[in-house]
Each structure stands twice: as C-alpha cells, then as structure tokens.
N, C-alpha and C positions, 0 to 999 in steps of 0.2 A: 504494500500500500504506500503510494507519495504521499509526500506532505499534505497537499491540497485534499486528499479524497480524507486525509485522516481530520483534517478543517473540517472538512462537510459535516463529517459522523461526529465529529465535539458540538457539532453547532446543533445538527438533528438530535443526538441524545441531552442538550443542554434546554432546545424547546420541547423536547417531548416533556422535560419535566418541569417545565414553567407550566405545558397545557395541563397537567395531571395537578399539579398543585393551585392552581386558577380553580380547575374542577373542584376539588375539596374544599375549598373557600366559597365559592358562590354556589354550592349546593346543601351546603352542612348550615341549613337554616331549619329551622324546627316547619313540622309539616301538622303538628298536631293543633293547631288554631283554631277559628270557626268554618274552618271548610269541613262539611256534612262527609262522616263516611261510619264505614265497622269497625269497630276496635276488636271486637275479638266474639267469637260463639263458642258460647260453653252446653253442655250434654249434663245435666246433673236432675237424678230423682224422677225423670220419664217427662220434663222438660227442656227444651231448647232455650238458654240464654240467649240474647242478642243486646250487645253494648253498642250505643252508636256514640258518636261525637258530634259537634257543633250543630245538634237538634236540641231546640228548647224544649219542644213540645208537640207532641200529636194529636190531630185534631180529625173528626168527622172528613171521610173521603179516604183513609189510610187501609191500604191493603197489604196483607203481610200472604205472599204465597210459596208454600214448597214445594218443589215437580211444577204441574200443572195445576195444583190443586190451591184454591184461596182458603185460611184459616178461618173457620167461623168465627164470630165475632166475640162469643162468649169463650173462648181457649184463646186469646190473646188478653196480656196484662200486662201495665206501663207504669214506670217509677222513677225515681230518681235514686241517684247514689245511694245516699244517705237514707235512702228508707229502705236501705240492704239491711242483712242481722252483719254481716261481713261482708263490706262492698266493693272490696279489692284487698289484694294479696301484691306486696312490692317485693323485690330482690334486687339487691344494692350492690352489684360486682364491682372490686376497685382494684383493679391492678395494682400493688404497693411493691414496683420492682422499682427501682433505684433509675431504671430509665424513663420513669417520668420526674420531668425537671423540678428541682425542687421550690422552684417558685410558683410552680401550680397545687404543691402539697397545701396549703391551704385552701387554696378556691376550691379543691375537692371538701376539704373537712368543711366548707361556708357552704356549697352546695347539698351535701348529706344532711349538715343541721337543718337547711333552710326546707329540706323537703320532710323530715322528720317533724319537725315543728309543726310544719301547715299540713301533717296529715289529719284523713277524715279519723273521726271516733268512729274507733272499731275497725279502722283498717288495721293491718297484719304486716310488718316490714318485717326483713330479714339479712341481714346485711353479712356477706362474704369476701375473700381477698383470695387474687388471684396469682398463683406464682406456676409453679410445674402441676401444682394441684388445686384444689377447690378449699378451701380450709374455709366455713362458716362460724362465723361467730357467736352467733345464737338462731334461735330457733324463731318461726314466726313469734310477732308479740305487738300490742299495743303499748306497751311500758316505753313511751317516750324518756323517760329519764335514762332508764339503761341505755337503750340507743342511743340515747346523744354521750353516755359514757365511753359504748362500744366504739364511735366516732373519735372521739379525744385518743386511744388508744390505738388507733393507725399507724405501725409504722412502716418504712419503708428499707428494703433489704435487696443487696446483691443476689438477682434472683432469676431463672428463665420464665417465662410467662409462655402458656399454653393455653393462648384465649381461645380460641379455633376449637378446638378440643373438650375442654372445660363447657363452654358455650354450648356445642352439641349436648354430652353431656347432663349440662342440667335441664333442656329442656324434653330431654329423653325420659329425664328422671318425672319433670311434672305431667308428662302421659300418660307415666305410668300408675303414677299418683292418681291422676283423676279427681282432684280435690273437686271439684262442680263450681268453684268459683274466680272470677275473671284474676289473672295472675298475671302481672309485667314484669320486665327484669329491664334495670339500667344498669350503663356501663361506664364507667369510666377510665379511661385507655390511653395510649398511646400510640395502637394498637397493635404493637409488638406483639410477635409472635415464634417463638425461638422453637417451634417442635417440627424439623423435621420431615417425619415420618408420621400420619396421623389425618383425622377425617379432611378432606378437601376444604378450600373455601365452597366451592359449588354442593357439596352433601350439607354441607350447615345451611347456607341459602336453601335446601331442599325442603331439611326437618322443619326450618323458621317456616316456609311458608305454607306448608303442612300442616303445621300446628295454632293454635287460638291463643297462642303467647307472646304479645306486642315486645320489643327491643326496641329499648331506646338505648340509643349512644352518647357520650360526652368524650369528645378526643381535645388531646392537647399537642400544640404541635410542635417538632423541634425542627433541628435543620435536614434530618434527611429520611423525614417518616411520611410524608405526601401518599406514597401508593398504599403504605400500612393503614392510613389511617381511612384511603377509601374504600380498604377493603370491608374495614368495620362498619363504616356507614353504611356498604352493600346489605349488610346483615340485618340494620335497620328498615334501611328501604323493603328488604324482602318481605318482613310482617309488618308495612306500612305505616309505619311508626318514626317518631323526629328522632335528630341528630344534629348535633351540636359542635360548631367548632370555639373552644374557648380561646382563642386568639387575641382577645381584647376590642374584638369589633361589635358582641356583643356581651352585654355584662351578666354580671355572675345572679346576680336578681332576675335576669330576664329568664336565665335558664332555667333556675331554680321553677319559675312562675310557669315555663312552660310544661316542666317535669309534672308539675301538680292539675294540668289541665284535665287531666282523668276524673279529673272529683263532678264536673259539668256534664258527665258522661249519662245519656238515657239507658236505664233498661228495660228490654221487649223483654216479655218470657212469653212462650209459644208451647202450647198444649197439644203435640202431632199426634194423629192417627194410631195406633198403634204397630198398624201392620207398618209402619216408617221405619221402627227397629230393626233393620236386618244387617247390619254392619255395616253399611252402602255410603256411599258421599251422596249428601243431599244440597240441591240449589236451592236456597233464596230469594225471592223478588220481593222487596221490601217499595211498593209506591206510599210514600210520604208525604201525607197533606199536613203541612206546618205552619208556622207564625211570618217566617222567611217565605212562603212558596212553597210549591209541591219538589218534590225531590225520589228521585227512585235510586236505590242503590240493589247490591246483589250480595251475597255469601254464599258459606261452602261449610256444610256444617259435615265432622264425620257422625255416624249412628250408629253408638253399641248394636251388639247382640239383645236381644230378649228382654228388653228394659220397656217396661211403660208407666203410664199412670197410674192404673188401675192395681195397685199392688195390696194384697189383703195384709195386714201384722195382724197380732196378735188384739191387740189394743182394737183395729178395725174391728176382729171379727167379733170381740164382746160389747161393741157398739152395733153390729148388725144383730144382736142376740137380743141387746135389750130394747132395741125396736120391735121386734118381731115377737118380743114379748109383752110388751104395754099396745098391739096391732096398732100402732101409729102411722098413718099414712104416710108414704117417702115422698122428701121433699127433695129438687133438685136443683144446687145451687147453682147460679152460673160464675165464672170466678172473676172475681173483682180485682180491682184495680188494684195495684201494689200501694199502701199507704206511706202517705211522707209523715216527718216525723208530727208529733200532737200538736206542736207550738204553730204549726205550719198550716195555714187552709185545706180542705181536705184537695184533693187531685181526682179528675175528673176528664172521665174520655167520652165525648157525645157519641149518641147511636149513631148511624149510618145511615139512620132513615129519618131523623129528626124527630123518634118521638119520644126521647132522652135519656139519662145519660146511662151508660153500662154499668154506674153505680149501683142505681137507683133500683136495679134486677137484685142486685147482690145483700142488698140491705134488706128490703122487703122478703128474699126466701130467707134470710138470718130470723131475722122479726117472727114469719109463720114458725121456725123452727124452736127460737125461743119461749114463744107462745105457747108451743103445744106441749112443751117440755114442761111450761109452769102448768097448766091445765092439769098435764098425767100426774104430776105431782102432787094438787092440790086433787085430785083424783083419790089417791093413793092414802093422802092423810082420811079423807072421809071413808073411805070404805074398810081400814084395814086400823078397826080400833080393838078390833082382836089382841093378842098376844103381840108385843114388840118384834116385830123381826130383828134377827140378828143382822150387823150392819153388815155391809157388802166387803168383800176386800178390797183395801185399800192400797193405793199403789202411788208413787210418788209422780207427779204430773210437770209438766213442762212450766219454766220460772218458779218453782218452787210451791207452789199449787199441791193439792191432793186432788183426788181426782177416783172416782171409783164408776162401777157399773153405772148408775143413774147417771151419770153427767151425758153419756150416751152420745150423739154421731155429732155434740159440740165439743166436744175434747179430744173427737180420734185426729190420728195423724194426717189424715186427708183433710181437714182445716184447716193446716197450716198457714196456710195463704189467706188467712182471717185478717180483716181491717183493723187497726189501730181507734178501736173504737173511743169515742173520746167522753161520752158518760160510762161509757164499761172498760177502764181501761186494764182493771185485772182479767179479764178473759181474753186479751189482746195477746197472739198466737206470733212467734217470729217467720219469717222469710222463708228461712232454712232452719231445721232442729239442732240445737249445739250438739256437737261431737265431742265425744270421748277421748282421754290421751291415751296409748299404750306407747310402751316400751316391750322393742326386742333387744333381745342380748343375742349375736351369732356369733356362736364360737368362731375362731378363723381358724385354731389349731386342729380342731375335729371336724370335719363339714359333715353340715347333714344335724348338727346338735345346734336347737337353737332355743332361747328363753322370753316367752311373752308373758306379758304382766297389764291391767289399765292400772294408771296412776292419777289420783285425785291430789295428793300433798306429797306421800312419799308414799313409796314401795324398799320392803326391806332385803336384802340377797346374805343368806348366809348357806348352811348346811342343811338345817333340818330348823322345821317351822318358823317360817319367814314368807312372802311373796314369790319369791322367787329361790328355790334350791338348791344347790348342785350337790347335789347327796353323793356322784360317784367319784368326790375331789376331796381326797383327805386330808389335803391341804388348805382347806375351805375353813372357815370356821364358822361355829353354829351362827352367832351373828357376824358379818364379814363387813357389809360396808351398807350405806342406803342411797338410791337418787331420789331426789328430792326436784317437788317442781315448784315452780314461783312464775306466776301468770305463762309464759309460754317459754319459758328459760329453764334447764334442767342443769342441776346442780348434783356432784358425786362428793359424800363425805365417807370415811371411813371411820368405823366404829370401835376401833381397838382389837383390830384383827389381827392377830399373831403373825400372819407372814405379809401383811400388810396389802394395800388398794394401790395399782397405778394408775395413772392415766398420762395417754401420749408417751410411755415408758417411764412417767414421772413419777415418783412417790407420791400419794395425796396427804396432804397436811393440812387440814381444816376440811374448808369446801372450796368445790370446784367447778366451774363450770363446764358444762358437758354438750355439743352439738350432735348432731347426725353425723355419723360416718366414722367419731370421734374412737381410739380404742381405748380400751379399759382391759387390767389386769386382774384377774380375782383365781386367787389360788395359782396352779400351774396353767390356765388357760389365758387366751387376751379373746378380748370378744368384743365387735361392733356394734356401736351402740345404734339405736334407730328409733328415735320420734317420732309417733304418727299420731293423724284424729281420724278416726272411723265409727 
C-alpha cells in the first residue's frame, strides 16, 4: 500500500467514526415521552396485561381486539398505575468497572437516588452490579431507605464487565419467573463488554424483543467507546424503550425524570377467551378513542399452556357450596373498572353505546349480591332460633379479615378485581392477591438435594426440628444458623453453631445480608440461596 491509499483508509476509518459517534449523540434521546405506544404485555392469572404510554385516558369508541376477534366490552378493564397492589417491578444494573470515568461515578449515585426517591408506593426496585457476573444486592423491596443505602455503597473495581451476557441472562431469568407483573431493567454503562466468547449482540436483541421486559439505557461516554455504546442502545431500541446519553447535553434531572415516566403508564387488562391459551403468539389491535384523538397501536402477546379465568380453589368451591345451599339465584358480574386510589374521583369508562358507564353494571350486580347476602342472613337469624349452630370454620381472609362459609361468592378469589369501595372500604379486594416468600437452599455439592421453606420473619436451619433440616450432615448442628426476612431483604445470622455459617466463603459474624444466587455454607455442604413469591 502507498502513502496516499494508506491517507484515504486514515481518513475513511477517521469518518467512519465521527459518522458512528454523531449517530450515538443525536439518537441517545429518551423515546419514552408523550408519544402513545406499548410498554410491555404481561400473561398473569388467565388475564392479558396491556401497559400503554402517553395515553391519558380511554374513552367511548375504544376497541381492544385479538386475532380477529373484538373483546366484549364487559372483559376489558382500565386503571392507572397506582391503583396497581404492585405497579411495577425496577432493576437497576450499574456496571461499577473502573472503566466508567470517574467523574460520572456520581451522576450515577444522583440518578439511582433521584429515581429511588420518586418511586411509586409499592413499587418493587432491585438494584445489581455488573462485572464478569451479576452480583444483586438485595432483593425486590419498597424500603427506600435501604436502597438509597445500597446506592451510597457502590463501589467501583478493576473488573471485566459481561453486559451482553448478564443482560440475556437476566431477562431469561424473568421468563422464567413469570412474576404477572410489568418489570423494567435500566442500565447504566459504558457499554463495555470484555466476554469474548458468549451470546451475540443479535440473540440479546432476539430474547429483548421476545420478551415484555422494557430496557432502558444510560451510557457515559469516553474517548473510544462510540460503537460500545450503540451497541447498548440497540438493546434498548429493541424493546422500545429510551436511552440516554449523559454527555452533558442533557442533564442529570432530565434523565432521572424521564427514567420515572412509567408511573403515567395506563393499564388495559383483557379477559380472553379461553380457548386463546394454547401456547401461540397472539396479535393485538388496540383502536384508541382518547382525550388526544383516536390512536391505534398493535402487540404481541405470548399465551401459556392451559391457563384461564375460570379456575375453581378451594375457597371458590365453598363459595359455590354455600350458594347452592341458601338456593340463591347466580348473579353475574360484569368486571369493573380497575379503581384509583380512595383520595382520587372514582375512574370511569362510558359504554359504547351511550347508555353508561361500564361502572354503573358493576356496582348494581355488587348491590343485588350484597342485598341478597343481607336478606339470607336476616333469613337465617329468623328461622333458625332453634339450637345455636356451631360456627363455621374459620379461615384467615385477604388484608387480615376473617372470613368463613357465609361471606360466600363476596370473598372468593374471583372478586379480586373488587372496586375500592369508598363507604365499604374494609371489603375492598387488591389487584393481585399478595404472595408468599419461600426460600430454597440447593445444594451445589450434591445435585438433585435441595431445601424449600415459606418464610414470614425467619425460618430456622439446623439438624433436627427447625424449618429447615439436614438431618444426613453430622456436621450440622441441631440449631445451625437462621434467615431472617425484613420487608423484601433477606438476612443470614448464625446461631452458635459449632462449625460455624459462611457466606460468599465468608464467616458470618452477626447478620448478613443474603440475595439470590448468593452461596451459603452450612455444615460440609455450600448451597444457593433463592428468593421467591409464589
């Protein structure tokens, strides 16, 4: 090669990468504003979630269809955020390798606070650091003060970062989870990526756009990370979501403000078919009669196996028992509108036909139901001055309620979706029914051995009578160690256990906090920990 042709190739490789780094600057502007689209479709309990953005409100004229088919009017219901029980789930990935500069080591900790701060009540954040692995630092939680501790406690380390990877990964992991509820992950990056060997940028772009889990990005840029850092945005773009460049062009407020645009978010919930369950990808045709104008958008929902509405518990079928035994006529609700919260006007979607509102069905069969409940009752006391009956059994009811046979088809689990009534607001039913914690222990040393437990405060692990056993470890001791939970944070102490509790190979000396994935030692085994709500 002469001189000249080796000029040409400095000067083509010197604009190739002015045009790539132009590109990452006037494209790395947040896309989640008031332009109307999907944020994500969730499958949970034999309903179809549907999250939209920059929709205030649905109004008369709005059709929601899947396949070919338009959803009756009474199996659609509209809410806002906040009158979720849990209205979004966050995850906070922050690269803390030492290649991101350390003059943006704070605009990240001012970002994570800024978004921690202005979350909604009762959202769920979860905040992790990314290096060659995933290493989370606690567990979903509302406890804004620990978050903003775990924040303070960031630091930064000579490290390979395995974002590509990691990234897949976790959102492999929330598939499989299936939590039923909308779940974002943001990133903060540089978007270094030092693995290798390992899933493509194109299989990541695949899973993100596959999945109902929005990506957002925040990159920082230095002097020769241009292509890194569109790679990451690709990732956002893929599940339609903003990306950020913090360069100084826009400020660290503005991002913060856009990270939290999800709180403005409408939720559809849709009531399909049953025969819709068959594992299959389903199309969406969402026409939108709004405050803005009409708007049509589309989605792509996937559909469990064999899941529907109609599912009997136990709880159901002694509410179908004690109808069928007071012969009380079935009344059929049609399902109401998601309520906002009490302080709030109620939310109201008009009929389609103008002769009003979708509420107005939903109150009135409540009313007959009510009614007829107080009727058999006041039935009951006159005719039955006989001998006392022995009272019914009693069983512990949703918000701390009691709840027995007579409460009958107003306290089964198919009410859930009960209005926030505001003269009856102890009979007032959540969203979604809270879930239970459990703890598994899986051995790593033995596979195939593993230890489940639910934990409400703590659960205890020793040898013999405790929560949790390992009876065939004679190096166990009768009591060995306990975890302990505290709002969504799990903590490992050990209890004076002769050969003592590790964790992460460490000794435990007091308490200690404990995530998923995290290992623990007890006796001669190390076993993985694992968090869940089911």
């Amino acid at each position: 090669m002469d001189k000249r042709q080796g000029k040409i190739s400095n000067v083509r490789l010197f604009g190739a990468a002015i045009i790539t780094w132009l590109c990452v600057v006037f494209t790395a502007v947040p896309v989640c504003g008031a332009q109307a689209g999907v944020v994500s479709t969730v499958v949970s309990d034999g309903y179809i979630y549907i999250y939209l953005r920059g929709i205030s409100e649905l109004q008369e004229g709005t059709v929601i269809q899947i396949g070919k088919e338009a959803c009756p009017r009474e199996d659609v219901a509209v809410g806002s955020m906040d009158s979720l029980e849990t209205p979004m789930r966050t995850i906070l990935l922050v690269d803390n390798s030492k290649s991101i500069p350390e003059h943006n080591h704070q605009d990240i900790q001012a970002i994570l606070k800024s978004i921690v701060a202005g979350a909604m009540e009762r959202e769920q954040i979860k905040i992790g650091t990314i290096s060659d692995r995933l290493t989370y630092q606690c567990e979903f939680t509302s406890d804004k003060e620990a978050l903003q501790g775990i924040i303070e406690g960031i630091t930064y380390s000579n490290q390979d970062t395995y974002l590509s990877d990691i990234l897949y990964d976790v959102i492999d992991g929330l598939e499989k989870e299936n939590a039923g509820i909308l779940t974002r992950i943001v990133i903060f990056a540089d978007g270094a990526d030092d693995k290798a060997i390992g899933y493509t940028n194109e299989e990541v772009r695949g899973i993100i756009g596959k999945s109902s889990y929005p990506v957002y990005a925040v990159g920082f840029p230095k002097k020769n990370n241009s292509a890194q850092l569109e790679t990451m945005f690709s990732f956002a773009r893929a599940s339609g979501s903003g990306y950020y460049l913090a360069d100084g062009t826009i400020t660290i407020e503005e991002i913060a403000e856009g990270l939290l645009q999800d709180q403005k978010n409408l939720c559809v919930r849709v009531r399909p078919d049953e025969s819709l369950f068959d594992g299959g990808s389903k199309h969406i045709r969402l026409k939108l009669n709004t405050p803005e104008g009409e708007t049509e958008l589309t989605a792509v929902v996937e559909m469990p196996f064999g899941e529907g509405p109609e599912q009997e518990s136990e709880t159901a079928a002694a509410s179908a028992e004690a109808v069928e035994e007071t012969e009380r006529e079935p009344v059929k609700e049609t399902l109401p509108s998601i309520a906002p919260k009490k302080s709030e006007p109620q939310t109201e979607w008009p009929e389609q036909n103008g002769n009003g509102p979708w509420l107005y069905g939903g109150l009135c069969a409540a009313a007959v139901v009510l009614a007829a409940a107080v009727l058999i009752w006041l039935g009951r006391r006159k005719t039955d001055n006989r001998k006392p009956a022995a009272e019914p059994e009693r069983e512990e009811g949703q918000n701390g309620r009691r709840r027995n046979a007579e409460d009958g088809e107003r306290n089964s689990p198919e009410d859930e979706t009960r209005l926030n009534w505001e003269e009856a607001p102890d009979d007032a039913m959540p969203l979604w029914e809270k879930k239970q914690h459990w703890v598994t222990l899986w051995n790593l040393d033995r596979p195939g051995i593993s230890y489940t437990a639910p934990i409400e405060d703590v659960i205890r692990i020793g040898r013999v009578g405790n929560d949790i056993n390992i009876a065939e470890d004679d190096t166990v001791s009768k009591r060995h160690c306990e975890l302990i939970l505290r709002g969504e944070i799990l903590y490992i102490k050990d209890v004076g256990s002769k050969n003592k509790t590790k964790h992460q190979d460490v000794i435990v000396d007091g308490e200690t906090s404990v995530a998923s994935g995290d290992t623990i030692k007890v006796g001669r085994s190390r076993y993985r920990v694992e968090l869940i709500k089911k």
